[in-house]
N, C-alpha and C positions, 0 to 999 in steps of 0.2 A: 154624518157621513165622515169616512176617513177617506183619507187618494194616495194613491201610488204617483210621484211625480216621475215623468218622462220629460227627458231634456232634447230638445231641436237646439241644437246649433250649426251658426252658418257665418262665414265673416264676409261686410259686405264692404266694398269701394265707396268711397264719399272724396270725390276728388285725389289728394295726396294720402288721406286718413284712412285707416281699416277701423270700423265700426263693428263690434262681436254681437250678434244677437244670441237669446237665445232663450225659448218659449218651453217653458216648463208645463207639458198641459198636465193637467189635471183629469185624470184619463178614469182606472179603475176601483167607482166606491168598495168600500171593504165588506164585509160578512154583515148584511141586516139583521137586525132584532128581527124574529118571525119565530112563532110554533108552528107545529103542522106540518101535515106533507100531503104527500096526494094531487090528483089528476085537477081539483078545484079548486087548487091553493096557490095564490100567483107568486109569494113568496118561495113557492119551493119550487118554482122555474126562475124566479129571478138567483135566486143560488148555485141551480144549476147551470145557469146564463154565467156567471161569473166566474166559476168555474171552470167550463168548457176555454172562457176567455182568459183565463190566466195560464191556460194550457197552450193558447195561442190558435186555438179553435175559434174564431171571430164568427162562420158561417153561422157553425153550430148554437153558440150561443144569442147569436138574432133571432134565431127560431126559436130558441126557449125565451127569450122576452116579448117576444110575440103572444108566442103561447100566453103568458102571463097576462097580455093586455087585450086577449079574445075573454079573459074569464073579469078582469077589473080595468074598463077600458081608462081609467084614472090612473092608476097607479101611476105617483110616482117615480117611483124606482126605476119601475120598468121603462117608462120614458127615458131616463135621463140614461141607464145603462143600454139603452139601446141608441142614443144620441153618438155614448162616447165609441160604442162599436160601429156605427157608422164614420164616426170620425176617424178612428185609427185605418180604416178603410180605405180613406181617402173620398168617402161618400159625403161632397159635403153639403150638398143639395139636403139632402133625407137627413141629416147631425141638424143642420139648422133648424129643421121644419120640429125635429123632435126636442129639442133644446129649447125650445119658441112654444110646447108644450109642458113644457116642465114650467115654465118664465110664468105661464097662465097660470100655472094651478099654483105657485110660490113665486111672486115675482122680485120676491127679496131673498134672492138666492145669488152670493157673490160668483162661487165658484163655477154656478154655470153664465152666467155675465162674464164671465173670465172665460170661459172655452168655446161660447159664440165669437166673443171678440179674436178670440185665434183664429178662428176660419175664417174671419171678415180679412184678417190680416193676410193669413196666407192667399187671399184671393183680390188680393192688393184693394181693399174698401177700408181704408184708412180709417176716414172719416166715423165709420157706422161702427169700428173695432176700439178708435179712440172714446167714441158714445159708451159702449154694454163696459170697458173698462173703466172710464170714471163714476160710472153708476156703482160699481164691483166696490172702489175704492172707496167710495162715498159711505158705502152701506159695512164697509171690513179697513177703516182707516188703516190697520199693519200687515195688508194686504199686499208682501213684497212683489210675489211675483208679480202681477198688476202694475204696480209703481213701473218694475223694471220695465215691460214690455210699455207702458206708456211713454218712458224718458224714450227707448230706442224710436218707438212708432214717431216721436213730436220731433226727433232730431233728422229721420228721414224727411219731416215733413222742413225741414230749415227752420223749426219753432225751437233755436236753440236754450231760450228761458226757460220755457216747459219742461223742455228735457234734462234742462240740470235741477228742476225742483224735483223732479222724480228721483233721480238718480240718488240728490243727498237723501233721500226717505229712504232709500231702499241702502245704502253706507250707514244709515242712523240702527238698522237693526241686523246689517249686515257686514259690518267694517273690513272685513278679510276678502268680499267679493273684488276680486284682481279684475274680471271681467267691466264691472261695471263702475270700478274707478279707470279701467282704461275708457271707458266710451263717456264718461264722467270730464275726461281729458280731453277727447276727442271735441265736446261740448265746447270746452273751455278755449280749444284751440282755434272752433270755428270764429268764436265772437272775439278773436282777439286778444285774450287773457291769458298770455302766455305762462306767465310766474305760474298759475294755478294751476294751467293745463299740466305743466312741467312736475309740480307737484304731485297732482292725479297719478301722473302717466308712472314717476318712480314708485310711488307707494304701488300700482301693479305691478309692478316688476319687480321690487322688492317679496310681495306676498307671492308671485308666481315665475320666477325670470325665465323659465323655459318657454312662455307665450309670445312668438314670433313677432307677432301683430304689435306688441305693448314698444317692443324697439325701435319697428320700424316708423309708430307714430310717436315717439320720442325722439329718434332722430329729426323728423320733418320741424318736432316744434324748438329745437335746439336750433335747425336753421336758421327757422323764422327769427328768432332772438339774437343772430349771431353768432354760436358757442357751437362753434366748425368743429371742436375740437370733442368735443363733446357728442357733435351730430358722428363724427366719423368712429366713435366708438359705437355707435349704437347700430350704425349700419352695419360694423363687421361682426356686432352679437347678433341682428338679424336676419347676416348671407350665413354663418354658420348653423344655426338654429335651424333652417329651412333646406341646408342641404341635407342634416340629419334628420328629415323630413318633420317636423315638429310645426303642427298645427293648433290654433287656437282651443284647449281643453280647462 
């Protein structure tokens, strides 16, 4: 399978800190291998399911994966392409139950391990999204996205250790990610480790300085340290930035 990645981003409060998430799911598999066509052939409604859904036809294209799986109630494909149409939906009852059918037929499958654990996430079950992603990770060790969403999910949870081993996984094959050396920072600032935090937080802002959020938890960790002088620069790059409406991107 190939994916199309779609990015969720959201910046979230953690005390003084702005912590950037931001959940890459793993949405639309690309063009199956399949001959054939015709009314018996579940390949040729699963194309035309993906189809319809790159059209932004989501209705349309449930029904043709349906269709597909009245004629091979196995199918793969069909399952998983109808998980992720439920998911973009916002259906997340009916994504899981079809995702959790795909897990049966292939249970060493990273990527849907990774888009169960999204809806666990967005439906605040922490615990059961940190579960399907370390299994993700386990079975696709340079599995960034995964990494990344596990550093953020461990850090919400106060397991700041966790969260910075992920984080460096995901800077080891991603070094220019400004996002996740700011929350890399954020990590560093919770437990105390100011020099590193401080460190983290400029290499974001050096890779990105229009990101609001990287200043203003640069400034907080300049205070903590002492270096007023410093914090006071950071504040007025992040009252500027934010009146020129500049959000974390």
């Amino acid at each position: 399978m190939c994916f199309v990645v779609t990015n969720e981003m959201t910046r979230e409060r953690n005390g003084m800190l702005f912590l950037i998430r931001y959940i890459p799911l793993l949405l639309l598999p690309g063009i199956f291998i399949a001959a054939g066509c015709g009314v018996q052939d579940p390949d040729y409604y699963n194309r035309q399911g993906v189809s319809l859904d790159s059209q932004g036809k989501v209705d349309d294209a449930i029904a043709e994966y349906r269709k597909a799986l009245r004629i091979e109630p196995y199918n793969r494909e069909a399952h998983y392409n109808l998980a992720v149409a439920y998911h973009k939906k916002g259906l997340y009852t009916e994504a899981i139950e079809e995702y959790k059918t795909v897990l049966g037929l292939y249970p060493n499958d990273p990527e849907t391990l990774y888009n169960l654990g999204a809806i666990y996430a967005r439906n605040n079950m922490q615990d059961a999204a940190i579960f399907a992603w370390e299994k993700a990770v386990e079975l696709k060790p340079n599995f960034t996205e995964a990494h990344y969403v596990l550093g953020f999910t461990y850090a919400q949870k106060k397991q700041f250790d966790e969260a910075i081993k992920e984080y460096k996984k995901v800077i080891e094959k991603k070094p220019d990610d400004a996002v996740t050396h700011n929350n890399l920072g954020v990590a560093y600032t919770e437990k105390g480790l100011l020099d590193e935090a401080i460190d983290e937080l400029r290499k974001s802002v050096k890779i990105n300085p229009a990101m609001a959020m990287t200043h203003k938890n640069l400034e907080f960790a300049y205070r903590k340290k002492g270096m007023e002088k410093e914090a006071q620069n950071e504040l007025k790059l992040y009252e500027e930035l934010m009146k020129r409406g500049n959000q974390p991107q």
